[in-house]
C-alpha positions in Angstrom: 0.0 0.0 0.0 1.5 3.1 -1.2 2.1 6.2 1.5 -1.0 8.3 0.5 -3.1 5.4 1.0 -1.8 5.0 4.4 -2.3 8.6 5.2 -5.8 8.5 4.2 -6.5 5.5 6.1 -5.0 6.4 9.1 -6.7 10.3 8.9 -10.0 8.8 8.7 -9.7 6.0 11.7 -8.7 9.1 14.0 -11.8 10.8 12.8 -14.1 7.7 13.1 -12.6 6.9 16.6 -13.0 10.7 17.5 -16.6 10.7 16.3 -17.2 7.3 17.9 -16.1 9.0 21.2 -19.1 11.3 21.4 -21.5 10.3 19.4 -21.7 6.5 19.5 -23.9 6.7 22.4 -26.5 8.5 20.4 -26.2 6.3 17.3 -25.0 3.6 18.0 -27.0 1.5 21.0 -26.4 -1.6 22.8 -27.7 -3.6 20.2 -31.0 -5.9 21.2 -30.9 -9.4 21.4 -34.2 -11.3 19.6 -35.6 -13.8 22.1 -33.6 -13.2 24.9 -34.9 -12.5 28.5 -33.7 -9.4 31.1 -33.8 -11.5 34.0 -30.5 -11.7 35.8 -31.2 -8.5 37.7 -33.1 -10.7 39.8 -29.8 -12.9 41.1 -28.9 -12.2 44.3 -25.2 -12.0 45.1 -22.3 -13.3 47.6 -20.0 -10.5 48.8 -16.1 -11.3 47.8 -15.0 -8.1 49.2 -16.3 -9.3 53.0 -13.2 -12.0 52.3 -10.9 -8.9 50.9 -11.7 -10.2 47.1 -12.4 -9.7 43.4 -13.0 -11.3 40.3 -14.6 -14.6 41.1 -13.9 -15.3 37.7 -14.5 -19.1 37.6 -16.0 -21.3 40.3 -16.6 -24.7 40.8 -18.1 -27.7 43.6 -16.0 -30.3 45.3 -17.6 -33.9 45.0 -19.0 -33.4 48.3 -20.8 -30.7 46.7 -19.3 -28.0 49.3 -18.9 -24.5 48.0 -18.6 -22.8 45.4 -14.6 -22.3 45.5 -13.3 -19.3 43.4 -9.9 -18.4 42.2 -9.6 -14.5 43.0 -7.5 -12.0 41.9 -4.5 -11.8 44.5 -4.0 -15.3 44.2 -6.0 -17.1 46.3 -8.8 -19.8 46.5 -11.7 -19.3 48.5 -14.2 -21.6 49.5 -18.0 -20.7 50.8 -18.7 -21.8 54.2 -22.3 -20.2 54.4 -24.1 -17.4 55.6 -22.4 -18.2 59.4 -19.1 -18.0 57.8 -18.8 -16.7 54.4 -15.8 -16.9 52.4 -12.2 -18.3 53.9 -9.1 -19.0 52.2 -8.6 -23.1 50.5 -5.5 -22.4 48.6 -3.0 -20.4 47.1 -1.1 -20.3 43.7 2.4 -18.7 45.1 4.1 -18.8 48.3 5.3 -15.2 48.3 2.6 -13.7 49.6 4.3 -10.9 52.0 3.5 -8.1 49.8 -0.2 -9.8 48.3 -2.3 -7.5 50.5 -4.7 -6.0 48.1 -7.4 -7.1 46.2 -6.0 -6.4 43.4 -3.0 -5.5 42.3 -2.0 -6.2 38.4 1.8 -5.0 39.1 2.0 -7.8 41.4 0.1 -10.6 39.8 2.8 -12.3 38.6 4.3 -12.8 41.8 1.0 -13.3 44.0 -0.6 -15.8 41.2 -3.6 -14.9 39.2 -6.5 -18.3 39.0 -8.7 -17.7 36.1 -10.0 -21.6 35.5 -10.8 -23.7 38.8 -12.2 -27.2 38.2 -12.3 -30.4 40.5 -11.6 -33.6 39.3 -14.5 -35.4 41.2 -12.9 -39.3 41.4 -10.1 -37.6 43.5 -10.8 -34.4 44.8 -8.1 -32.9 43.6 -8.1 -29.0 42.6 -6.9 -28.2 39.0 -6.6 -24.3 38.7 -5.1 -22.2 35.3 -3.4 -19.5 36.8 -2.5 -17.0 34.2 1.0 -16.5 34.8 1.9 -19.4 36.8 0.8 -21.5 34.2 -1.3 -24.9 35.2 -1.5 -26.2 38.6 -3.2 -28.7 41.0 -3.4 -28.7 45.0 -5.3 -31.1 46.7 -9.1 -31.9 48.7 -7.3 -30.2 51.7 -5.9 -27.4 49.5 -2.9 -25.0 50.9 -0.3 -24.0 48.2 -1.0 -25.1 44.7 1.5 -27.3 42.4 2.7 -26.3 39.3 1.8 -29.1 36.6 2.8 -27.2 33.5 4.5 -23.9 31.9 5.1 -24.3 28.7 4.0 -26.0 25.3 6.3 -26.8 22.0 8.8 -24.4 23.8 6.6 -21.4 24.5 6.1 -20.7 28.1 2.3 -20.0 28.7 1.6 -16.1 29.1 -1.6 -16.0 29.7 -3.2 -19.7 31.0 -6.7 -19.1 30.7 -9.5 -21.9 31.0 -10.5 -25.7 31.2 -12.1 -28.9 31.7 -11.0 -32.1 32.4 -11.7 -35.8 31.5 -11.4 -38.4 33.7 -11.9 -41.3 31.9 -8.7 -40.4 29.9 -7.0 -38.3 32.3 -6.5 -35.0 30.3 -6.8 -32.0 30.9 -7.7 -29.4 28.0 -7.0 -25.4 28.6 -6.3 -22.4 26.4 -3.4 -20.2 26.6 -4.7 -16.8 25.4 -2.1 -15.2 23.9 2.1 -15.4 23.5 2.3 -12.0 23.0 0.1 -10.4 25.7 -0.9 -11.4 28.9 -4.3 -10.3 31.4 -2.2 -7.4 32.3 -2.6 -6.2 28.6 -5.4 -7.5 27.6 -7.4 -4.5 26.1 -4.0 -4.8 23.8 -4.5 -7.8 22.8 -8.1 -7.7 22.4 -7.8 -4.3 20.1 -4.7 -5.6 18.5 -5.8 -8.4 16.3 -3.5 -11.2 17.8 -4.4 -14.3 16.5 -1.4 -16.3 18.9 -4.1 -18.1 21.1 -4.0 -21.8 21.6 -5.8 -25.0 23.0 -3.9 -27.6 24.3 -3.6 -31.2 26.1 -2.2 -31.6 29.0 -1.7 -35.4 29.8 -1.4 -36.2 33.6 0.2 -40.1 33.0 3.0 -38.8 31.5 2.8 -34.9 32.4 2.8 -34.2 28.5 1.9 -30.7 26.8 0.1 -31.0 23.0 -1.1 -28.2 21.1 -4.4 -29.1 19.7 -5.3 -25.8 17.8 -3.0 -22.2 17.4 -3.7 -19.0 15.5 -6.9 -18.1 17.7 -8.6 -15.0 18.8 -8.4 -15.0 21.9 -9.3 -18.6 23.3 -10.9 -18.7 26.6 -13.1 -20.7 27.9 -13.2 -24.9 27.2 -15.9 -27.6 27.6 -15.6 -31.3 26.8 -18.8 -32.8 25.1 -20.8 -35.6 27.2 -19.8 -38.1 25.1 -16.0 -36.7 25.2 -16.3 -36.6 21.2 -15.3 -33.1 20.7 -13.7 -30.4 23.2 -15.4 -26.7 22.8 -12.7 -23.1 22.4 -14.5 -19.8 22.4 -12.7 -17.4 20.6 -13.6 -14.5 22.5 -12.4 -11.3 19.6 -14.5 -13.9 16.8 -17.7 -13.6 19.3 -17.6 -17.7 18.1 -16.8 -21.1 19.5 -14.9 -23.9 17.9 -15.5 -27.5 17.8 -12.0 -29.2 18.2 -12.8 -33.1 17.2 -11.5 -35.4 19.4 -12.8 -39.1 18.1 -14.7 -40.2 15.0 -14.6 -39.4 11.6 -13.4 -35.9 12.1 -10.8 -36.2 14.7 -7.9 -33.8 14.3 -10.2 -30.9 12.8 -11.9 -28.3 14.2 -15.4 -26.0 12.7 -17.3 -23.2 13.7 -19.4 -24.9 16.7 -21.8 -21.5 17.2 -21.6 -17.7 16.6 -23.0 -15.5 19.1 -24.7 -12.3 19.9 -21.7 -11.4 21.9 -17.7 -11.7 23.2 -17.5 -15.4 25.2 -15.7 -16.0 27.9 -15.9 -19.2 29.7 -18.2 -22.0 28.8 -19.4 -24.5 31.2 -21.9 -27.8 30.5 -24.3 -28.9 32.5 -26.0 -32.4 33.4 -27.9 -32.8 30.3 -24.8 -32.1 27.6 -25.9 -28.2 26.5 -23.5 -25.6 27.3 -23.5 -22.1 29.3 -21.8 -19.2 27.6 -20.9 -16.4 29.7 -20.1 -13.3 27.8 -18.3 -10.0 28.7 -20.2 -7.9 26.3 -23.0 -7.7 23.7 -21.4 -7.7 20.1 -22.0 -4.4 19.2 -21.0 -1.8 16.5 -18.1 -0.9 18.3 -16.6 -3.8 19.9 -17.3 -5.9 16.2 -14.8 -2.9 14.6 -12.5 -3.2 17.0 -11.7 -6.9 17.3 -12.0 -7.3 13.9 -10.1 -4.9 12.1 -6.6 -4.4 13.6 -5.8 -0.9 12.2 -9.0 0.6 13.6 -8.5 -1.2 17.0 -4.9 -0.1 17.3 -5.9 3.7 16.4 -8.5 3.3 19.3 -5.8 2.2 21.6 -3.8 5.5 21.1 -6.1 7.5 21.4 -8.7 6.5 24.6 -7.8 5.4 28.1 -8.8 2.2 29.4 -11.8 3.5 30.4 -12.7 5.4 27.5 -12.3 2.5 25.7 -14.0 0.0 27.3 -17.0 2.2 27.8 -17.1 2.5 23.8 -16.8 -1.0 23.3 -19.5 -2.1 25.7 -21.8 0.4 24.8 -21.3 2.7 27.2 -23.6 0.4 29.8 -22.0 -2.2 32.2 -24.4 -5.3 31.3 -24.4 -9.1 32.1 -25.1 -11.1 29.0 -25.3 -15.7 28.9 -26.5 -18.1 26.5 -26.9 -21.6 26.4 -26.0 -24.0 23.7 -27.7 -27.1 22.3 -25.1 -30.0 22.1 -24.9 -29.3 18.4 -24.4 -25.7 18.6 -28.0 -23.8 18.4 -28.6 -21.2 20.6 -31.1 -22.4 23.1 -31.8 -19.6 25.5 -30.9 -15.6 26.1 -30.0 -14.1 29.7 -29.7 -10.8 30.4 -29.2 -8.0 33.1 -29.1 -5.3 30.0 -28.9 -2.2 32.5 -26.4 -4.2 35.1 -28.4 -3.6 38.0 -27.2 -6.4 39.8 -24.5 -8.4 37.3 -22.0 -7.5 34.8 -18.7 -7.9 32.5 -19.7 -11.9 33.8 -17.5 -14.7 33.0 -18.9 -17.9 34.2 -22.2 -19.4 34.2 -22.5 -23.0 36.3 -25.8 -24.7 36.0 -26.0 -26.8 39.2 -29.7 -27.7 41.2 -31.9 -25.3 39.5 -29.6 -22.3 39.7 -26.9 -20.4 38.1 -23.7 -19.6 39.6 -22.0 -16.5 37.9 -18.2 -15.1 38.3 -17.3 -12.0 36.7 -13.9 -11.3 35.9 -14.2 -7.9 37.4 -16.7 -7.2 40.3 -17.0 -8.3 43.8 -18.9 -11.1 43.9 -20.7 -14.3 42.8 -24.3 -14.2 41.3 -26.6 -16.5 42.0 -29.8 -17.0 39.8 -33.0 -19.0 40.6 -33.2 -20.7 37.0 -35.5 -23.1 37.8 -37.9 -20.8 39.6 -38.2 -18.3 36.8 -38.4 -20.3 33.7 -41.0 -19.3 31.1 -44.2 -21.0 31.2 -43.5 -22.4 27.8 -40.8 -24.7 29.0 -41.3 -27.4 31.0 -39.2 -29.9 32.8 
């Protein structure tokens, strides 16, 4: 592309940013979803900052069904004791704690430990936990200070160990790394950047071996084995799409498009019956579609807004909570909303588990809980 061309380009991303700045809240609406239902607002919560916490982001059950457990963001993994007791402290992902004292504190992540993923292997109670930095580690049913299992895959240390899940009947463990260039620190970078150096891989606890299943992704986050372990599930959060990664039958080795969606996903969780949860940070709109896919505007965005500027823009300028759940081949079965965030948002985990849904955000200072079963449409019946 010859220099006049890049001077014109370049001239009019600074004046769509500039316009998009103060006029995309006029024009440019969080975009409705068809079908979907504003319901979360009725969740009630679990205080994390009572316990000195943030960003539940994941959570998961031991198989004596106590909990949930959370990895927060200065490291640690807390465990719910109850109304009596609240929150208390099951594990940690680094023993130098001395200067962890804050909620959160990004220029000390990598030295306190950052969980993201948090799964239990039920046959033997052991903790699995994808700490971003720290890379992939275990600690067992009592807890205390977590193991390191793994670091690095065909030679590349992990920068930014995302999500899991885990099957027992073959003992493997399946996870993303999201990037090799950025980590959680940068991730509005990586995000605006167009980096497409995400990967899925296999973790194999016999032998403690590292495979890379898939690379080249947007942003990989959450994972989900199928119920019949045939295929393993990658969201690509900047393609606001999830992969099908096959692991037995005729198609094993390749990968399709499993689902789009109405927004960015995060993690993706299945419940009892095979279909999947979807949690997504934000609603795919105008703004947020530009910027993940199309480098040079996103990277003109990023010079010229703050953090905060930017993230209002992308969301829509309204903090909102936003799940969906998928049919074991793909369609989209259901909608949930809190559109105005009056209760949830910028969510990252939704857990189906006896008639409710457990919600972690990735940001805010607690865990949602949502009477699903209570407030299902008449139409469906179970």
């Amino acid at each position: 592309m010859d220099k006049k061309k890049l001077v014109v380009r370049g001239a009019t991303a600074v004046a769509v940013a500039f316009l998009a700045i103060f006029l995309a809240p006029f024009f440019y609406p969080v975009p409705k979803i068809k079908g979907s239902r504003d319901v979360l607002h009725a969740s009630r919560v679990l205080d994390l900052s009572t316990a000195g916490a943030v960003a539940g982001e994941s959570l998961d059950f031991d198989p004596k069904g106590e909990g949930p457990y959370t990895g927060v963001a200065d490291g640690r993994i807390l465990k719910w004791e109850g109304e009596s007791v609240g929150w208390r402290e099951f594990a940690i992902d680094s023993p130098h704690r001395q200067s962890c004292t804050q909620p959160s504190f990004p220029q000390l992540e990598h030295i306190c430990g950052r969980p993201l993923g948090v799964m239990f292997e039920k046959k033997s109670g052991d903790l699995y936990i994808d700490d971003c930095y720290l890379g992939l580690m275990v600690v067992g049913p009592e807890g205390g200070l977590a193991k390191q299992l793994a670091i690095e895959a065909e030679g590349l240390r992990f920068d930014f160990t995302n999500h899991m899940d885990i099957d027992e009947l073959d003992d493997v463990i399946y996870f993303t790394d999201s990037s090799k260039v950025y980590n959680i620190r940068t991730y509005m970078n990586l995000i605006m950047s167009g980096d497409r150096t995400g990967r899925l891989i296999k973790y194999e606890k016999k032998n403690r071996k590292t495979t890379v299943l898939l690379k080249g992704l947007g942003f990989p986050n959450g994972v989900a084995l199928s119920k019949d372990r045939s295929f393993v599930l990658v969201a690509e959060s900047t393609r606001f799409r999830v992969l099908r990664f096959w692991l037995r039958g005729p198609n094993a080795g390749k990968h399709d498009v499993f689902a789009d969606l109405p927004g960015a996903p995060d993690n993706i969780r299945r419940n009892e019956k095979g279909e999947f949860w979807v949690a997504m940070y934000t609603k795919k709109t105008l703004f947020a579609y530009m910027g993940f896919t199309n480098p040079w505007f996103g990277n003109i965005l990023l010079k010229l807004l703050n953090f905060s500027q930017l993230n209002s823009l992308l969301i829509g300028g309204t903090p909102h909570a936003l799940a969906a759940k998928l049919s074991e081949t793909g369609e989209i079965i259901e909608v949930l909303e809190d559109s105005k965030g009056k209760t949830l948002a910028f969510i990252s985990e939704v857990l189906e588990r006896d008639g409710k849904l457990w919600i972690g955000s990735i940001t805010t200072p607690y865990i949602g809980i949502y009477d699903y079963d209570r407030f299902l449409p008449m139409s469906i019946s179970r």
